[in-house]
C-alpha positions, -999 to 999 in steps of 0.1 A, spaced: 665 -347 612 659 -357 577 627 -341 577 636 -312 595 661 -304 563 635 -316 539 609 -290 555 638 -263 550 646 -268 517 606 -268 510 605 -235 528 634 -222 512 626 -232 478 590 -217 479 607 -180 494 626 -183 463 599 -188 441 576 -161 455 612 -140 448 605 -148 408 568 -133 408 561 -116 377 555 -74 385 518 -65 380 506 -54 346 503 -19 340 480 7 346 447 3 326 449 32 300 422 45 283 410 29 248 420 47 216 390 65 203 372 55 171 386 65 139 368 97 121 342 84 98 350 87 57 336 119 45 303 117 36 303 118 -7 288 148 -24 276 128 -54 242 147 -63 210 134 -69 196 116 -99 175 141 -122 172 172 -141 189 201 -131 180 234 -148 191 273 -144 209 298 -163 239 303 -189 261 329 -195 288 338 -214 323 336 -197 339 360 -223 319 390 -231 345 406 -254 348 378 -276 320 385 -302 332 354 -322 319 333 -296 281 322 -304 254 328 -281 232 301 -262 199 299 -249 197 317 -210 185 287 -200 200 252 -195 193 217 -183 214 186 -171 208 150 -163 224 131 -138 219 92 -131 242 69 -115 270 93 -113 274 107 -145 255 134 -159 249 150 -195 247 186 -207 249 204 -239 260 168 -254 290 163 -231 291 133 -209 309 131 -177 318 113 -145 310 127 -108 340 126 -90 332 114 -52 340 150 -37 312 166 -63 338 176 -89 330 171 -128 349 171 -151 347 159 -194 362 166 -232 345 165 -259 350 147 -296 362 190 -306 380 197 -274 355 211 -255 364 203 -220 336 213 -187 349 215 -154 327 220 -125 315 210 -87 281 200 -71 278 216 -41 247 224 -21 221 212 -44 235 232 -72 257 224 -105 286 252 -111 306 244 -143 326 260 -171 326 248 -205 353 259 -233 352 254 -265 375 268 -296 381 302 -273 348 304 -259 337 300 -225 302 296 -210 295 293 -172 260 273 -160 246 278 -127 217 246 -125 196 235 -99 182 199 -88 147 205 -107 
């Protein structure tokens, strides 16, 4: 009889356990996609860059006139013209002031230098090329 209960309570116990059975994991879902790669930078190429110079004010006949042409240096991420030095920013901006206040502002885009220069009133606009 004793092992008649015994083999009961052994039954019973292991219902009861197989009652306490952890539910299934979930659904597999699928995996988050990769993130966007960082943009690629638009820092230009080391060299000369040459093109044209114009005058930004026309009806200013205070303002001195420069050459038609104009060139540009870049190396490592800075570049020179007309004696200003500047930084290139990482999306292809530029940007400097000079020891008078002359400041340039500007973008690389496409193979190509845009920028503005000021100075005292004056403006000149530079279209330059990777030479």
């Amino acid at each position: 009889m004793r092992l008649k209960l015994a083999a009961c309570l052994m039954m019973a116990g292991g219902l009861a356990a197989c009652g306490n059975t952890p539910p299934p994991p979930p659904p597999m879902t699928a995996a988050e996609p990769a993130p966007a790669p960082a943009p690629m930078a638009m820092t230009p190429a080391d060299g000369m860059y040459s093109g044209t110079v114009v005058s930004a004010d026309d009806s200013r006949s205070r303002c001195r006139k420069l050459p038609a042409t104009a060139r540009a240096q870049v190396r490592n991420g800075m570049f020179m013209l007309q004696g200003l030095r500047g930084k290139v920013g990482p999306d292809g901006s530029v940007a400097a002031v000079g020891r008078r206040g002359t400041t340039m502002n500007g973008m690389f885009a496409n193979g190509t230098l845009d920028v503005t220069t000021m100075a005292r009133g004056c403006g000149y606009h530079y279209s330059l090329t990777h030479a």
